[in-house]
C-alpha positions as CSV (number, residue, x, y, z in Angstrom):
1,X,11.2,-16.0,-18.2
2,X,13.8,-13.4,-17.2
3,X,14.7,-14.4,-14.2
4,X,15.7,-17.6,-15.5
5,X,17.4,-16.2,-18.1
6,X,19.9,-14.1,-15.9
7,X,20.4,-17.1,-13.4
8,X,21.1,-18.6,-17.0
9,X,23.6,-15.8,-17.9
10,X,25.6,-16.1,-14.8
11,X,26.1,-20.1,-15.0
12,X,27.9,-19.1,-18.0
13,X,29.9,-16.1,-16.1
14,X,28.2,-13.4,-17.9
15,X,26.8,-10.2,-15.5
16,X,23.8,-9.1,-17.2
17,X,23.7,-6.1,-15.3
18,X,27.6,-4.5,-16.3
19,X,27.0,-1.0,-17.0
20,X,30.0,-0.5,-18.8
21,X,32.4,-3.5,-17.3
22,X,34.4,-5.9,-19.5
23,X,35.6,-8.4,-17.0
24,X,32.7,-10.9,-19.3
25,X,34.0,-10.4,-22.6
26,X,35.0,-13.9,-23.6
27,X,31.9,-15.4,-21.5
28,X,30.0,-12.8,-23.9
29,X,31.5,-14.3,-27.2
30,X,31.6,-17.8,-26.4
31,X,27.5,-16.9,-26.5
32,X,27.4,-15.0,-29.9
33,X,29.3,-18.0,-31.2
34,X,26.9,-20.6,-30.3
35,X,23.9,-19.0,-31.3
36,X,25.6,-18.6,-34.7
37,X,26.0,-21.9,-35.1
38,X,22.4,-22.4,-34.3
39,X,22.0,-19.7,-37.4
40,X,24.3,-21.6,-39.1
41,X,22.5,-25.0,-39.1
42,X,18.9,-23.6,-39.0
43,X,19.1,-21.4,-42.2
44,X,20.1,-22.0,-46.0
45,X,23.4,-21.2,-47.1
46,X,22.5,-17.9,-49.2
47,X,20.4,-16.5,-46.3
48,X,23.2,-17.6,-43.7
49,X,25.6,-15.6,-45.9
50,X,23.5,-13.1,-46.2
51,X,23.2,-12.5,-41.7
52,X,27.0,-12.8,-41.9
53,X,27.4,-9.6,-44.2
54,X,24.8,-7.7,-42.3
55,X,22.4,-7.9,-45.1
56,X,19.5,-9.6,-43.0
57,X,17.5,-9.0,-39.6
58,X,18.8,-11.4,-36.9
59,X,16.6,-14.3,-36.9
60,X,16.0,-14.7,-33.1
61,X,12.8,-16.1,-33.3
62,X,14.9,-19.1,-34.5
63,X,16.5,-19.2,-30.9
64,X,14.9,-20.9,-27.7
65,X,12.6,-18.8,-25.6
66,X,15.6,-18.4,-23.1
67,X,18.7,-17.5,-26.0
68,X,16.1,-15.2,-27.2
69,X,15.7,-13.0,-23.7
70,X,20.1,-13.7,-23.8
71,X,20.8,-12.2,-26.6
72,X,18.0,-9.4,-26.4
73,X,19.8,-8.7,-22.9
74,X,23.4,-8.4,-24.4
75,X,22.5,-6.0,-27.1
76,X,20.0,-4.0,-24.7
77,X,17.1,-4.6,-26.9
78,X,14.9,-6.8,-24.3
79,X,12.0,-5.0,-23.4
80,X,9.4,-6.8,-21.4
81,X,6.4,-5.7,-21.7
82,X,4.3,-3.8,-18.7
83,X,2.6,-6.7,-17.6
84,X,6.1,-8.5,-16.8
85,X,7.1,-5.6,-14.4
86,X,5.3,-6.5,-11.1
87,X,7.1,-10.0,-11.0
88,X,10.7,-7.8,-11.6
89,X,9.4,-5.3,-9.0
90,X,9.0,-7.9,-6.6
91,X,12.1,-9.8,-7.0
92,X,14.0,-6.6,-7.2
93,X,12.4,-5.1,-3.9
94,X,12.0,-8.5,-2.3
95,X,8.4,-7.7,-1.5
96,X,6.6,-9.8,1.1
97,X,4.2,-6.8,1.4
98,X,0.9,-8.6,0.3
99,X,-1.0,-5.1,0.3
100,X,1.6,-3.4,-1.0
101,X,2.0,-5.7,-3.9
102,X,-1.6,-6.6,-4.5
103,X,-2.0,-2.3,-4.9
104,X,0.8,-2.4,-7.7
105,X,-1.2,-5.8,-8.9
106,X,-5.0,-3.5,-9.1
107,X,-2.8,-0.6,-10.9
108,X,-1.4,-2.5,-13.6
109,X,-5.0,-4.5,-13.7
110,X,-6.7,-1.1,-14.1
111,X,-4.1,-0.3,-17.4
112,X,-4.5,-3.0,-18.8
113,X,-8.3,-2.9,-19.2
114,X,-7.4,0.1,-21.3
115,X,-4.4,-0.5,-23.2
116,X,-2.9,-2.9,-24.9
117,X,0.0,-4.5,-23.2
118,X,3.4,-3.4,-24.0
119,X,6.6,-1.9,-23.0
120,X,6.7,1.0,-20.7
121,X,8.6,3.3,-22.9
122,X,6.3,2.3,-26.2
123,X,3.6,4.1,-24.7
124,X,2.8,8.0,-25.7
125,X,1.1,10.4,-23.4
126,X,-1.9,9.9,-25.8
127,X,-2.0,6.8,-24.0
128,X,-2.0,7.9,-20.8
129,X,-4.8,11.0,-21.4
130,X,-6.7,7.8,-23.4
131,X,-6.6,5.4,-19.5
132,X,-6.8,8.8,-17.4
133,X,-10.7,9.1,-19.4
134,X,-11.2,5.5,-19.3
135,X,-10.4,5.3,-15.6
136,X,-12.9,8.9,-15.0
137,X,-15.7,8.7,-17.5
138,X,-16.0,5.2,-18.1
139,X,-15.1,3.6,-14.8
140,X,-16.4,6.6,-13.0
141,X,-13.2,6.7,-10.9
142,X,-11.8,8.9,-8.2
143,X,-9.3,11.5,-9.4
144,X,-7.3,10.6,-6.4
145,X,-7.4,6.6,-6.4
146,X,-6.4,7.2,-10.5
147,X,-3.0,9.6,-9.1
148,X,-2.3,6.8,-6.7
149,X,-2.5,4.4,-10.2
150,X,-0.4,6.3,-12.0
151,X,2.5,7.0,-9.2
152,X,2.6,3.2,-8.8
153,X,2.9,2.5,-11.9
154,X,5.6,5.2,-12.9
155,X,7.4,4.0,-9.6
156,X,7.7,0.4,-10.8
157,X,8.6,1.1,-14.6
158,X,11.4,3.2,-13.3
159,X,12.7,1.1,-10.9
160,X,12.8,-1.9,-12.5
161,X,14.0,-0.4,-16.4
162,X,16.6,1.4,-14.0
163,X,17.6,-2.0,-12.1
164,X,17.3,-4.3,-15.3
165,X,18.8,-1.9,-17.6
166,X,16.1,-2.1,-19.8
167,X,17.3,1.1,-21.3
168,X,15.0,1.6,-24.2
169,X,11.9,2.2,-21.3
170,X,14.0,4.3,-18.8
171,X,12.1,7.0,-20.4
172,X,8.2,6.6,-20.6
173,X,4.7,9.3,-20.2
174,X,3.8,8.0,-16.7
175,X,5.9,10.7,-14.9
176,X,4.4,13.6,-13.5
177,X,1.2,13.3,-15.1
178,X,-1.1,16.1,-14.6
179,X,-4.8,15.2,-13.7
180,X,-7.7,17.3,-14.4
181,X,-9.6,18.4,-11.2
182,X,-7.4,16.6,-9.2
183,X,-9.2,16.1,-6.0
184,X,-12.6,18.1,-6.9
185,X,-14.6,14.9,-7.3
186,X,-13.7,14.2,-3.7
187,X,-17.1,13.7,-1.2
188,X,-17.0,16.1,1.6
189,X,-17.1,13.9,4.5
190,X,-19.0,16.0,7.5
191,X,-18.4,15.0,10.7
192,X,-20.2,13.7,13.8
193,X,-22.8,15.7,15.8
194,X,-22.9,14.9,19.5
195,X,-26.6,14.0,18.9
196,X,-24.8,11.7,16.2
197,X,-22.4,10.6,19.1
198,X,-24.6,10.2,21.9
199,X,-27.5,8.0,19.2
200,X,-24.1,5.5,18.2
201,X,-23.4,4.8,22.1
202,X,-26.9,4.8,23.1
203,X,-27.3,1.9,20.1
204,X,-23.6,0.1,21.4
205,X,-25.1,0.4,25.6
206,X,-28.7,-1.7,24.4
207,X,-26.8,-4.3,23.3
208,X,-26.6,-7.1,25.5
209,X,-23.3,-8.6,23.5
210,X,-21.2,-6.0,21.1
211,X,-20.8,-7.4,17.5
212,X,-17.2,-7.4,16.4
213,X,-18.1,-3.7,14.5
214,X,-19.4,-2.4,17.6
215,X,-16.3,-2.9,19.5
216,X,-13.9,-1.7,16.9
217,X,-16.0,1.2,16.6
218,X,-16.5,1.7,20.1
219,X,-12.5,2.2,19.7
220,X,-12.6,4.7,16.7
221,X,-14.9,6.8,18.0
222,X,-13.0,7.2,21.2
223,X,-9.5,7.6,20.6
224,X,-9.7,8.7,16.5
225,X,-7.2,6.2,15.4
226,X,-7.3,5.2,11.7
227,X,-9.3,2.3,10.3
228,X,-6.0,-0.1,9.8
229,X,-5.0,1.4,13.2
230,X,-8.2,-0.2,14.9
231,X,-7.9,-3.6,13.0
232,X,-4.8,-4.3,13.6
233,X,-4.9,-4.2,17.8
234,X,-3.2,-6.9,19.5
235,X,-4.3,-7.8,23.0
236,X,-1.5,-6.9,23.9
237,X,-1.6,-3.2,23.0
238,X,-3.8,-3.1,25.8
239,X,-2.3,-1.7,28.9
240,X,-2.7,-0.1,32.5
241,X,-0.8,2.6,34.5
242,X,-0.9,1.4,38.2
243,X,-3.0,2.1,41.1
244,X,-0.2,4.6,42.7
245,X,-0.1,6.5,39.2
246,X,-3.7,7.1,38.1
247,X,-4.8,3.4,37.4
248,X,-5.7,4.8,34.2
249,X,-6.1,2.4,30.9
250,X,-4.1,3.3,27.2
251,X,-3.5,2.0,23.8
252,X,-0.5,1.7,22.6
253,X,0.0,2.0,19.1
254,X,2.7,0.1,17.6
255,X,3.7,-1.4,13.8
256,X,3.5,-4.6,13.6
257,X,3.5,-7.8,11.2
258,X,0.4,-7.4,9.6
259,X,-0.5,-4.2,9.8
260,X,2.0,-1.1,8.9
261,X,2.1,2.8,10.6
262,X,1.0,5.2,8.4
263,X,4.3,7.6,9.4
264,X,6.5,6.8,11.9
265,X,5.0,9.7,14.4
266,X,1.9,7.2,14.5
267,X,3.7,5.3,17.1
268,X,1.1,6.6,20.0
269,X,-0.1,6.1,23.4
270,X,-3.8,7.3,24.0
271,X,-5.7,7.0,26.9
272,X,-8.9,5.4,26.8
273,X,-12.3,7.1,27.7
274,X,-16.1,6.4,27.4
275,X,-17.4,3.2,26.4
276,X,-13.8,2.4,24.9
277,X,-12.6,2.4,28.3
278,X,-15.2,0.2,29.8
279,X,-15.2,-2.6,27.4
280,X,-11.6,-2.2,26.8
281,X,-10.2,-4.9,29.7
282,X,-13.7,-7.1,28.4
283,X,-12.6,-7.7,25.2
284,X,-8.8,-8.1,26.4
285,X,-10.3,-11.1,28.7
286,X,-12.4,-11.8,26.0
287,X,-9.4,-12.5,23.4
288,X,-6.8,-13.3,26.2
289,X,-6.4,-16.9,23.8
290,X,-5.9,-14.8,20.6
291,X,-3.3,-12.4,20.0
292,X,-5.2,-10.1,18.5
293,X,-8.1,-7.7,19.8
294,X,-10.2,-8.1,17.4
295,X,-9.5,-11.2,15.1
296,X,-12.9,-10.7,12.9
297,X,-10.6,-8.2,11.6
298,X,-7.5,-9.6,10.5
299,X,-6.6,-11.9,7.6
300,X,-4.5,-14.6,9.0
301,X,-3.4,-16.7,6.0
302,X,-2.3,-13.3,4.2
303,X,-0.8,-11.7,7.2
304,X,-3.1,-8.4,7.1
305,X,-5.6,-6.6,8.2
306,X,-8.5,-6.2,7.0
307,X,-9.5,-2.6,6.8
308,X,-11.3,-2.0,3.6
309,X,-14.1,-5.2,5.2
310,X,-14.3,-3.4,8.4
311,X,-14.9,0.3,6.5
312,X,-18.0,-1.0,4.9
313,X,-19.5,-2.8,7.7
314,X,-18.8,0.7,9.6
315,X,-20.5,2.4,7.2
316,X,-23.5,0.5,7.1
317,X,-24.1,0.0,10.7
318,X,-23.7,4.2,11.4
319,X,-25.9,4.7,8.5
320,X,-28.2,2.6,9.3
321,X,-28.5,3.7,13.1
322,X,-28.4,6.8,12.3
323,X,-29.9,7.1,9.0
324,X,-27.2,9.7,7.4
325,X,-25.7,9.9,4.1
326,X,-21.6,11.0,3.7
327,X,-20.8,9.8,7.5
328,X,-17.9,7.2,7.0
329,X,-15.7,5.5,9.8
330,X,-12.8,7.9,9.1
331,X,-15.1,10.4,10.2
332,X,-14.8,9.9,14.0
333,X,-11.0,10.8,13.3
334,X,-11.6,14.1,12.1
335,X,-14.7,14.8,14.8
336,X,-12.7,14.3,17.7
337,X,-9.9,16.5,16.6
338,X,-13.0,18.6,16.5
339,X,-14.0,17.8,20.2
340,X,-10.7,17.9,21.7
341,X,-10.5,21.7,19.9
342,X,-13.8,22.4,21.6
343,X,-12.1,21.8,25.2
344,X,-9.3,23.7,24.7
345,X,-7.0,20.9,23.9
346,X,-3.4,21.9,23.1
347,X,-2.8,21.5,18.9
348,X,0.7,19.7,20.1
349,X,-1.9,17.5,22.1
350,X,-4.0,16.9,19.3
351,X,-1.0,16.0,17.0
352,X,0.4,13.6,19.4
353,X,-2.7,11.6,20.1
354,X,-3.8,11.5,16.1
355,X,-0.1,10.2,15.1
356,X,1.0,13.8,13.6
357,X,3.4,15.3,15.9
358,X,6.8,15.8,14.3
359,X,8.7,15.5,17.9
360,X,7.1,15.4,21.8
361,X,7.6,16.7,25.1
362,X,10.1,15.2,27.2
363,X,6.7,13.6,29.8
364,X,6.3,12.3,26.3
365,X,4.2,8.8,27.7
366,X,4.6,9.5,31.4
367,X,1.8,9.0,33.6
368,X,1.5,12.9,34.2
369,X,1.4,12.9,31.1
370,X,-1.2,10.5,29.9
371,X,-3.3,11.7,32.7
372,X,-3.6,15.1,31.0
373,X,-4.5,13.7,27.2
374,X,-6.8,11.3,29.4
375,X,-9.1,14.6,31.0
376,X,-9.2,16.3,27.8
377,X,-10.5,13.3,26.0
378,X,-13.4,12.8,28.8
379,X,-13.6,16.4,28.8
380,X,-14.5,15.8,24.9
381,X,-17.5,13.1,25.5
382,X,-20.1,16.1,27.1
């Protein structure tokens, strides 16, 4: 493969990546030389004379698997094609983002399925109209999953033909590609009612023990942080102002291993109200042994969380308690801005608790502070 090609290269002192350097030029040579004694040996006299004079292709399907990428390399004629770039990307970025990578993985999955395989720059824009149908009509596909598609994909064919020097696909038709009704198809998620609200904590306060998607969203519903947000709790996130300063209980929201901040002003502290409040210190006893708040959640042997298995139990369990269409988990995010709107909560308030604000106050955190987001988000449960 190409990787052990280049490892290959430089054992014999050749950069593969110059851009214009000559410090290689006898290491380079000494190459050329050997392969055309491999011509040499491999071909009859009148065709060998005929390579020398320029009068025939190169033969290089005569050369190893390994030559071949080599000399390819030298003369900037290697072209890998698409399926070969998610290993370069990869290497190159030295990935050990297993969502991240597993994304890139589904995009090039999805053109595939349409298109033959081949390098980036061989494709025409018919091409990429002919997957952009595939992916609507056929697939019946979001317009906005498909733009995140294609932006991963022209992300890794640029980057890599731009690290690899694979200059033949530098240029290629999945850059700014236009989509048709970008964002129409979308389904208008409505928010919660209270009598929504008040059904989903009446159905969490009959049960005698919470299921793993009660708690979590016991958690959303309260404090509006994202799915991944929720998931990826540790026990440790968990914390308490003191008896002098309020005694009140918070989350802290912080990145770590497994689970990633959307932006970096989703670093947060938000007081907990409601039923999040009450079975908040529960379930930190509860998982005092585990290090994370709610493990049901969170893929251990690939270091994530898992968001996308808690959305659809989510779903199903609000739908089926309250018997609603179009109500998904995400919702509770955009009802309690809602709420918190209703009580006269400040915007800059708003934005700091939902992970938006672009700078805070200087109490940023304090327990004055917290203490005020804390009695507009009980203010919000009536």
């Amino acid at each position: 493969d190409f990787e052990s090609a280049v490892r290959a290269m430089q054992a014999r002192g050749i950069n593969p990546f110059r851009r214009g350097e000559n410090d290689d030029e006898l290491e380079r040579e000494a190459f050329y030389e050997e392969i055309d004694g491999q011509f040499q040996q491999a071909l009859p006299k009148s065709q060998y004379q005929a390579l020398q004079e320029g009068q025939m292709a190169v033969p290089i399907q005569l050369l190893s698997p390994q030559d071949r990428i080599i000399y390819e390399t030298l003369k900037n004629d290697f072209r890998p094609n698409a399926s070969d770039y998610l290993s370069h990307y990869i290497a190159l970025k030295k990935s050990t983002n297993k969502k991240r990578n597993n994304a890139f993985a589904l995009s090039l999955k999805m053109l595939l399925e349409c298109l033959p395989d081949r390098p980036p720059g061989s494709y025409a824009r018919s091409d990429v109209n002919a997957f952009i149908n595939d992916y609507l009509v056929k697939k019946k596909g979001k317009t906005t999953t498909l733009k995140r598609h294609l932006n991963n994909l022209g992300a890794m064919f640029s980057f890599v033909a731009l690290e690899r020097d694979f200059v033949n696909d530098l240029h290629h038709p999945f850059k700014s590609v236009k989509i048709p009704q970008l964002g129409n198809d979308s389904e208008d998620r409505r928010e919660f009612t209270q009598a929504h609200l008040v059904a989903l904590r009446a159905s969490v306060e009959a049960s005698e023990v919470l299921k793993p998607v009660q708690q979590l969203m016991v958690f959303l519903m309260e404090t509006g942080l994202r799915v991944a947000e929720g998931c990826g709790l540790k026990v440790s996130d968990i914390r308490q102002v003191s008896e002098e300063e309020g005694g009140l209980t918070y989350l802290s929201v912080e990145k770590n291993a497994f689970r990633r901040l959307k932006t970096k002003n989703s670093k947060r502290l938000i007081p907990l109200v409601g039923l999040a409040e009450k079975h908040a210190l529960n379930l930190r006893n509860q998982h005092a042994d585990n290090e994370w708040l709610f493990p049901d959640f969170v893929n251990l042997e690939r270091e994530s969380v898992r968001n996308d298995a808690a959305s659809k139990r989510l779903v199903t369990y609000i739908r089926k308690t309250l018997n609603e269409e179009k109500l998904s988990a995400h919702s509770f995010r955009h009802t309690l801005r809602t709420r918190l709107k209703r009580v006269g909560c400040p915007d800059s308030l708003i934005d700091e608790l939902q992970g938006w604000a672009s700078s805070t106050s200087d109490r940023y955190g304090s327990p004055g502070d917290l203490t005020i987001k804390r009695d507009y988000l009980q203010a919000s449960l009536k």
